[in-house]
C-alpha positions in Angstrom: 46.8 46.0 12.3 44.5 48.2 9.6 42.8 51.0 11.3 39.1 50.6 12.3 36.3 53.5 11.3 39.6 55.4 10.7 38.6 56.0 6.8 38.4 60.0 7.3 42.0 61.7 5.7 41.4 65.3 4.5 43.3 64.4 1.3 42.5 67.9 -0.2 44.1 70.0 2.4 46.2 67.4 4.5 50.1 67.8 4.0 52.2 65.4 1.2 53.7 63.7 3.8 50.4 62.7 5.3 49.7 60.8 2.2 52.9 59.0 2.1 52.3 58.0 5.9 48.6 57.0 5.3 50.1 54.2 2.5 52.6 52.6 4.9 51.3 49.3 6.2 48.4 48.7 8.4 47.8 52.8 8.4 44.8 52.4 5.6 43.2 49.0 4.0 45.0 48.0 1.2 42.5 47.3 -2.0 44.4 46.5 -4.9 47.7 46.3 -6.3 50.5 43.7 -6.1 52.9 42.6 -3.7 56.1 44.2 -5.6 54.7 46.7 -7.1 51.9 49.4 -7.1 50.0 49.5 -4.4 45.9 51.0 -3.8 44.7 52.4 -0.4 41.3 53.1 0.5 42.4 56.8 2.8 38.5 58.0 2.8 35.0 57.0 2.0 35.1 58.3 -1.0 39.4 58.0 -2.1 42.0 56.2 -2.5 46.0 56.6 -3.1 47.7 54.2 -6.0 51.0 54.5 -5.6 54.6 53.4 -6.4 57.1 53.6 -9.0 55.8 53.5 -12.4 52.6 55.6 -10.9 53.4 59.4 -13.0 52.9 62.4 -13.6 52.0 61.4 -17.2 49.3 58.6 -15.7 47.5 61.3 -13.9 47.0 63.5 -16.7 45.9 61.3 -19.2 43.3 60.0 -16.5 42.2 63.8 -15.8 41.9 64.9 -19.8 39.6 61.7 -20.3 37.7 62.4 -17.2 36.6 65.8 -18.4 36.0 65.0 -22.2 34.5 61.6 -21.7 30.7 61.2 -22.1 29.3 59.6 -18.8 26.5 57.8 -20.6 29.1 55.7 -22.1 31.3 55.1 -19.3 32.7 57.2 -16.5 36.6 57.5 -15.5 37.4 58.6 -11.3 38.4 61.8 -10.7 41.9 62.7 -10.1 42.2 65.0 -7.0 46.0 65.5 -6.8 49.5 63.6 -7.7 52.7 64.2 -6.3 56.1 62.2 -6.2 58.9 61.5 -3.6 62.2 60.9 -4.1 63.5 57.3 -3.6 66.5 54.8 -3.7 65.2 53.4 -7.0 63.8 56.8 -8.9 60.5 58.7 -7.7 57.3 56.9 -6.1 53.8 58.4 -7.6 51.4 59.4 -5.0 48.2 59.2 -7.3 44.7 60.8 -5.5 41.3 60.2 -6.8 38.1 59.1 -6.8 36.8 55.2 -4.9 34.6 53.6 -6.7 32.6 50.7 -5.9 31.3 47.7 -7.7 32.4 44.8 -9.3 35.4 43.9 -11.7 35.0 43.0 -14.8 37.0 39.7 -14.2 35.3 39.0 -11.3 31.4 38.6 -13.1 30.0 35.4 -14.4 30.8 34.1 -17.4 26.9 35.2 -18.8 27.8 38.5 -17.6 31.0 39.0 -19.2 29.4 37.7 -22.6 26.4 40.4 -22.2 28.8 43.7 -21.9 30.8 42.5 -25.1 28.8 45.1 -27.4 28.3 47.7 -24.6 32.6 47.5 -23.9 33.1 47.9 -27.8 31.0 51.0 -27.9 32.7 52.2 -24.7 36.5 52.1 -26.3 35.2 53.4 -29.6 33.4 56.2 -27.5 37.0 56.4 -26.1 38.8 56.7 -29.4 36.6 59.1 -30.7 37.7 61.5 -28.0 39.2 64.8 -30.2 42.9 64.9 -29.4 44.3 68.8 -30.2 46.7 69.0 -32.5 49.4 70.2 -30.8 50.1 66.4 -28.7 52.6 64.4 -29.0 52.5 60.6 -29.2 52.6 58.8 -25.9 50.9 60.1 -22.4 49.1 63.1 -22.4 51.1 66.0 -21.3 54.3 64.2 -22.2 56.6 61.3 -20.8 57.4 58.0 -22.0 55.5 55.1 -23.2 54.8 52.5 -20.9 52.9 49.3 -21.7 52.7 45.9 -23.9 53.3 47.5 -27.2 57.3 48.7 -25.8 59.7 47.1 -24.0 59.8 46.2 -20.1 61.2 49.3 -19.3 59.3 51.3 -21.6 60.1 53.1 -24.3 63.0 55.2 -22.1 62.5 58.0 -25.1 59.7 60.6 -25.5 58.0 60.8 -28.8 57.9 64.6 -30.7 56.4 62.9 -33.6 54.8 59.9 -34.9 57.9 59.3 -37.7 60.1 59.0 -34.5 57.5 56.5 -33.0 57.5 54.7 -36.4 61.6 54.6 -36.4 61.8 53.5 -33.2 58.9 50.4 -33.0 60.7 49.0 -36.7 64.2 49.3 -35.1 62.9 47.9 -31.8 60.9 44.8 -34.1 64.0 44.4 -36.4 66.4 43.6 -33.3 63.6 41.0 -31.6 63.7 37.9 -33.2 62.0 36.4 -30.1 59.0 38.8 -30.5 58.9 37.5 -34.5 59.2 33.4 -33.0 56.0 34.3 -30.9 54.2 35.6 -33.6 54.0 39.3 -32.4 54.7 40.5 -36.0 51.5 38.3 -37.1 49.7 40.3 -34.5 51.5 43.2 -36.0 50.7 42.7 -39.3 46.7 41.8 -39.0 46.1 45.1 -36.9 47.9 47.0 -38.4 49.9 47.8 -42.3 53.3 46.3 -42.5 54.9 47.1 -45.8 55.3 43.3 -47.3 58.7 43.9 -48.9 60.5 45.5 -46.3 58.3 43.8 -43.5 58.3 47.5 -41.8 55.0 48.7 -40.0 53.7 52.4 -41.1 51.8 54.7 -39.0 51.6 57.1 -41.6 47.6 56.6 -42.3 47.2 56.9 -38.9 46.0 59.7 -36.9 46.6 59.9 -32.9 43.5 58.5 -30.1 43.5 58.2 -26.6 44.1 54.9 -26.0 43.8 52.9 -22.8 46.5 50.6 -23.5 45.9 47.7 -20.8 42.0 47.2 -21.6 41.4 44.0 -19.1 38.6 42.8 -17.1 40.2 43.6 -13.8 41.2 47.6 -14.8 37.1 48.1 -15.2 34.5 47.8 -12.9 30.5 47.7 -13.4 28.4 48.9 -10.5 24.9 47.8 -9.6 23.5 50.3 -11.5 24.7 49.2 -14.7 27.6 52.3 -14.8 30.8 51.1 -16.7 34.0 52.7 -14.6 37.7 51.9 -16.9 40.5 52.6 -14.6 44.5 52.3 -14.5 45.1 55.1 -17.1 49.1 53.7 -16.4 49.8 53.0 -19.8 47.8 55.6 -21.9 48.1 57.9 -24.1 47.7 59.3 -27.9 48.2 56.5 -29.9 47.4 55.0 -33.4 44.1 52.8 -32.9 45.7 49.9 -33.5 47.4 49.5 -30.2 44.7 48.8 -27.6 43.5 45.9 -30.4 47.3 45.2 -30.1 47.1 44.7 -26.6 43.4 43.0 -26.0 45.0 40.3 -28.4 47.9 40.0 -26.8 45.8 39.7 -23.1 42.9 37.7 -24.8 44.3 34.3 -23.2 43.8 35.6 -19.9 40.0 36.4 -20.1 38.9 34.8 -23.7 35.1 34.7 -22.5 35.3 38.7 -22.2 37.8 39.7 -24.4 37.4 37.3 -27.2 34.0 39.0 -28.2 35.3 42.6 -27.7 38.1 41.7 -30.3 35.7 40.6 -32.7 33.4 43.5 -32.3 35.8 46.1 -32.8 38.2 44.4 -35.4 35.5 43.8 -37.8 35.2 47.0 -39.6 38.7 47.7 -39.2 39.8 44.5 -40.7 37.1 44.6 -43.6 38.7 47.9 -44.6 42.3 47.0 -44.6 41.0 43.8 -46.9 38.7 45.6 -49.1 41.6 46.6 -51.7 41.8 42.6 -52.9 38.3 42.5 -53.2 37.4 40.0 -50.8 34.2 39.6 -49.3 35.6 37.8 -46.1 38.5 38.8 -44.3 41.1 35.6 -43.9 41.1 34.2 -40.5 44.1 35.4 -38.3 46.9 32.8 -37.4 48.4 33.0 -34.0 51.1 31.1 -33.7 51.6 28.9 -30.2 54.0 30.5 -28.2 57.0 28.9 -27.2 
């Protein structure tokens, strides 16, 4: 049975292990999560633990570096208070610390009030990708790790990136081999976001320069409080990335929230998709072609 008016954990000074015993059933209300795999506890008023395994070191940085570059007019990120791991059967559980928020998610508001935010949720993620990234990061999470996310494989990308040629090598070595991924029109997805060289069918980052992207942009990892504040959470599969991959990934989650995502595409693939179609002289982009999947 959950704890009643127990909501008071000193996570700041209190030990690791109190953490860990604070997430084991019934200790603190569970809030989010899913049944085999991350999990969020509410430990105070004003915190909560996500943990589990896939929850990094990587995660918490990336989260942290938006936090303290973002501008909070546009949207705000929650703090991240501290992160540490444990050693398990499988591989290390995250203990990730930060900031409760409350409000509403995205995926829980009226469809009127999904359709509203559509221009507001554009200008946050351009906001986002305008972020200056220094120089010296690599591709994939800030402050190093692999890629995790739609754009790579279950696992991952079980490599770490020191440049954006190895990124390129390995995504057209990892599309060559995946004939599944071309049958369900991935490479059409591919190909309208971003430019795949037609004769060799081979997708090059080259005019690309690195953003922080989100990388799972959904209704349910943002929440919108009475206020009006925009919060984006789950920074789990971020990182410095060409811009094409969180367009990548809202098409590839469209199906699952079309009245909020469909508009968001639209808004930010316009320009993008005017420029790459400018060369032929076209005044109207062709429509894209999804194929049905399988």
């Amino acid at each position: 049975m959950e704890r009643s008016n127990a909501i008071d954990i000193d996570y700041h000074n209190c030990s690791n292990q109190s953490l860990v015993d604070a997430c084991k059933p019934g200790e603190y209300p569970v809030i989010g999560g899913c049944e085999f795999g991350r999990h969020v506890v509410r430990i105070a008023n004003d915190a909560v633990i996500k943990y589990g395994y896939g929850v990094t070191a990587a995660e918490a940085a990336t989260q942290a570096f938006v936090h303290s570059h973002v501008d909070v007019s546009m949207f705000r990120v929650p703090k991240v208070y501290r992160f540490f791991e444990e050693e398990a059967d499988l591989g290390n559980i995250g203990y990730l610390v930060m900031e409760f928020i409350k409000g509403t998610r995205l995926d829980k508001l009226d469809d009127h009030a999904k359709s509203e935010l559509s221009v507001r949720l554009a200008s946050c993620l351009q906001h986002l990708w305008q972020i200056p990234v220094p120089s010296d990061f690599q591709p994939g999470p800030i402050g190093g790790g692999e890629p995790k996310g739609l754009v790579w494989s279950d696992d991952g990308a079980c490599t770490v990136f020191e440049t954006l040629s190895d990124m390129e090598d390995w995504l057209n070595v990892s599309l060559d081999v995946d004939e599944a991924m071309a049958r369900k029109g991935r490479w059409d997805i591919l190909d309208y976001c971003a430019p795949l060289e037609s004769i060799h069918h081979r997708l090059s980052l080259a005019k690309y320069s690195l953003v922080v992207c989100h990388g799972d942009f959904i209704g349910r990892n943002a929440i919108l409080q009475s206020d009006g504040t925009i919060w984006i959470l789950d920074w789990g599969c971020a990182g410095c990335y060409p811009i094409f991959f969180d367009l990548y990934v809202m098409i590839y989650n469209e199906s699952f929230d079309p009245v909020l995502i469909t508009p968001l595409i639209q808004q930010l693939m316009a320009p993008i998709i005017q420029e790459r179609w400018s060369f032929d002289g076209l005044e109207t982009p062709p429509e894209p072609y999804w194929p049905d999947e399988e």
